[in-house]
N, C-alpha and C positions, 0 to 999 in steps of 0.2 A: 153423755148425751150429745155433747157438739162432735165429738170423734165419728159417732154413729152416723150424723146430720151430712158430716163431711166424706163421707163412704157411699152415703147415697146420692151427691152431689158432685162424684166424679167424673161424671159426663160434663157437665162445665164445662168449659171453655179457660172461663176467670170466674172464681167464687172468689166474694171477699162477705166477710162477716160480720151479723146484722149486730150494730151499735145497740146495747141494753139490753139483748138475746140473753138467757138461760146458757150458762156453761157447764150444767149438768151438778155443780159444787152447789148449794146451800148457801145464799148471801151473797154470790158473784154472779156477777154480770159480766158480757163483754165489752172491753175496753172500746172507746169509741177511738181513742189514735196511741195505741200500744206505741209503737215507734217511737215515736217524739218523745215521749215521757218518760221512757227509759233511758232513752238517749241522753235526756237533761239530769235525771237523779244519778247515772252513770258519772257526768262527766263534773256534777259539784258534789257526789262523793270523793273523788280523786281530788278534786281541787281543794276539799274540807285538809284533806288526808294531807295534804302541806305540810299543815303545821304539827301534826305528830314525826316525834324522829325517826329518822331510816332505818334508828338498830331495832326500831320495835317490834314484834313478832305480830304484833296484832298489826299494825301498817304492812308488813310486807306479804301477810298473807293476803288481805282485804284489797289491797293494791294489786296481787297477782289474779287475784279471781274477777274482779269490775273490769279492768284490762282487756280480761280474753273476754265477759258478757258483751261488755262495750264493741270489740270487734265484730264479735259474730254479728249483734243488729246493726250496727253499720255495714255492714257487708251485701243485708238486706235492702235494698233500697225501692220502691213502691215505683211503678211505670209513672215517668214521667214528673218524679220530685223535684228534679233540678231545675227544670221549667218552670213551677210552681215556686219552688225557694225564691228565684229571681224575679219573680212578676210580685209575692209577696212582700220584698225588700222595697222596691219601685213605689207601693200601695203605703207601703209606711212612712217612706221620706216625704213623700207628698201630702201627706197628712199628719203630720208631728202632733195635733192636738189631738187626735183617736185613738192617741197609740203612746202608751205609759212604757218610759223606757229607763232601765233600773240596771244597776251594774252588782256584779258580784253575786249573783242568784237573788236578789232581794223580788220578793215576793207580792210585789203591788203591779198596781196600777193607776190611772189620772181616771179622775171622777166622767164617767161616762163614756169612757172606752173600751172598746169591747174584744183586744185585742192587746200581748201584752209582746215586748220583746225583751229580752231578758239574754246577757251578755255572761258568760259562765266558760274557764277554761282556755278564753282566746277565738270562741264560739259564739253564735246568735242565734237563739232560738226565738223563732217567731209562736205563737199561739191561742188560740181563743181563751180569754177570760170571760167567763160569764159566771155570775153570781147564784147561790145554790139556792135552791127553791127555800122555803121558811115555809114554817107550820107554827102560825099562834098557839098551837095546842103544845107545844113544846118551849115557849118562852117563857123566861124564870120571872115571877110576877113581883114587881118594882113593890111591893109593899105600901100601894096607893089605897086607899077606901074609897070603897064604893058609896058617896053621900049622897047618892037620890037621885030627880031629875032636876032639873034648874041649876047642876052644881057644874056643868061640862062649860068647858073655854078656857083662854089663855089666863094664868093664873098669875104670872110675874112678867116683870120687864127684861129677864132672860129670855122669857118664851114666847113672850110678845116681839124681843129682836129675830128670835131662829125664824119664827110666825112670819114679818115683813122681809128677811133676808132671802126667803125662796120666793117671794115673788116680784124682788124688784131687780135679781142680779140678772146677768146677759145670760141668755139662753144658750146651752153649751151645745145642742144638736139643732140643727134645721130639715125639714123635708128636704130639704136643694141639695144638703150636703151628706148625704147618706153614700157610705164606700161599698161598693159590690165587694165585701170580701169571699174571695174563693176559697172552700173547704180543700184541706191538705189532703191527699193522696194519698189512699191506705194499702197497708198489705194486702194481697191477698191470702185465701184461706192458706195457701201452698208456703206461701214463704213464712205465715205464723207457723204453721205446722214446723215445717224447717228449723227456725228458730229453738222452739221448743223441743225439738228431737236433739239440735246444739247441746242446749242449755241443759238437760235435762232433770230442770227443774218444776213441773207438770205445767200447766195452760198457762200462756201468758202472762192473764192478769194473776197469777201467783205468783211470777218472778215479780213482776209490778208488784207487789205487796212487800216480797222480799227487798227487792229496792228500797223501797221507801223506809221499811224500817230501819236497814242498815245503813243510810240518811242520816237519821235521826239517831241510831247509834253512835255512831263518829263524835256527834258532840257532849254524849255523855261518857266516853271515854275521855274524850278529851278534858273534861269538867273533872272529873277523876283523875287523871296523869296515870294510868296503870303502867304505861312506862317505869315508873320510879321504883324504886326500895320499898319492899313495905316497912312501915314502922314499927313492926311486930313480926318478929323474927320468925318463920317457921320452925316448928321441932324438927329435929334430925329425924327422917322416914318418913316424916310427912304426906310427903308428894312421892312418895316410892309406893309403887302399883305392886301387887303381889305378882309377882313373877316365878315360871317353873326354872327349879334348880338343874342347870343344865351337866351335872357333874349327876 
C-alpha cells in the first residue's frame, strides 16, 4: 500500500511520510522517526558486541552486517539535521532539570521530562520520551475487594504518606518554564525508500523490528557464552550436511 501511495505522490516536490500511516503489513505502522532509532539500536548493538570475543563467529558476522546498516542510514541524513542537532544540544544544557541524561544506553529518564539524552558509543542521542498511553481495561487487577460504598480512602500510614507527598513537594513544571522543543527532522519518502532498497530488508519499520530484536539477542547470547565448548561432545557427522559425492 505505501509503495503504491509513493507512486502516486511522485509529482512531489518533498514527500515525507505520515507518522502512524498504514504500511500496507498487518500491525505496522509508520515509524514516526526511523532514523534516530536505528541509528541508536545500531550503535549499542556494536557497543553490546564488546564484550563477546573477536574469534566468535557470531560477533563477526553481527558486527559485519550492523556496520554496513549503520552506514547506509547514516549516509542518509534528513535536510537540515545538523542545524537541528545543534539548536537541540543548546535547549538541553539550558535546561538540565527537563532533560534525564543516562550513560551507556540506560533507558530512563528524570520524572517529568519529556526528552531524554542518551550517550551510547562515544555518541549523543537526543529524543522525545513520552509515556505510552495505558488502558485500565488491560491492568492486572491487585487482588483488592470490592467492600461496598463507604469503604473508599486512604487506608494506611503508607498511603496516607504517598497521599500528603504529592501535594506538598515543589512543583517540577511551571507555565513560565515550558521548553519550545523542536521536532527532529525526518526523512523524506525518497531517502526511506533509498534506504530500504540499501538494506533490502522490506519497509523500514521491518528493519526497526529486526533491530530491536537482534538488540535483545546479543544479551542472550551473551547470558549463554555460545562462544564456548559445548559440554556435550557432538557425535562424529553430526553437523556433516549430506553432501553430492563428487567422485
Amino acid at each position: 500500500m505505501r509503495r503504491t501511495l509513493r507512486l502516486f505522490a511522485a509529482v512531489k516536490p518533498a514527500r515525507y511520510l505520515e507518522a502512524g500511516a498504514p504500511t500496507g503489513l498487518t500491525g505496522l505502522f509508520t515509524h514516526s522517526s526511523p532514523r534516530s532509532t536505528l541509528l541508536y539500536l545500531y550503535t549499542r548493538t556494536l557497543e553490546k558486541l564488546q564484550d563477546v570475543p573477536e574469534s566468535s563467529l557470531y560477533r563477526q558476522s553481527v558486527e559485519a552486517l550492523t556496520k554496513h546498516r549503520l552506514a547506509i542510514v547514516e549516509a542518509a541524513e534528513p535536510p537540515g539535521h545538523a542545524e537541528w542537532a545543534a539548536r537541540a544540544r543548546k535547549i538541553a544544557e539550558a535546561n538540565p532539570s527537563r532533560f534525564g541524561v543516562a550513560t551507556a544506553g540506560a533507558n530512563q529518564s528524570a520524572e517529568g521530562s519529556f526528552a531524554l539524552q542518551v550517550t551510547s558509543g562515544g555518541k549523543l542521542f537526543v529524543h522525545r520520551s513520552e509515556p505510552a498511553p495505558s488502558d485500565d481495561r488491560y491492568e492486572e487487577w491487585n487482588g483488592e475487594r470490592d467492600e461496598g460504598p463507604g469503604s473508599e480512602g486512604l487506608k494506611g500510614a503508607e498511603e496516607r504518606g504517598e497521599h500528603e507527598m504529592l501535594f506538598t513537594r515543589e512543583p517540577t513544571d511551571s507555565p513560565g518554564a515550558k521548553v519550545q522543543w523542536e521536532p527532529e527532522p525526518q526523512l523524506t519518502a525518497d531517502q526511506i525508500e533509498e534506504i530500504e532498497s540499501k538494506i533490502g530488508g522490506g519497509l523500514i519499520e521491518e528493519v526497526l523490528r529486526v533491530a530491536e530484536n537482534e538488540l535483545k539477542l546479543v544479551d542472550i547470547m551473551q547470558e549463554n557464552k555460545v562462544w564456548e565448548e559445548l559440554e556435550e561432545k557432538p557425535a562424529e557427522g553430526q553437523w556433516t550436511y549430506f553432501e553430492r559425492d563428487s567422485q
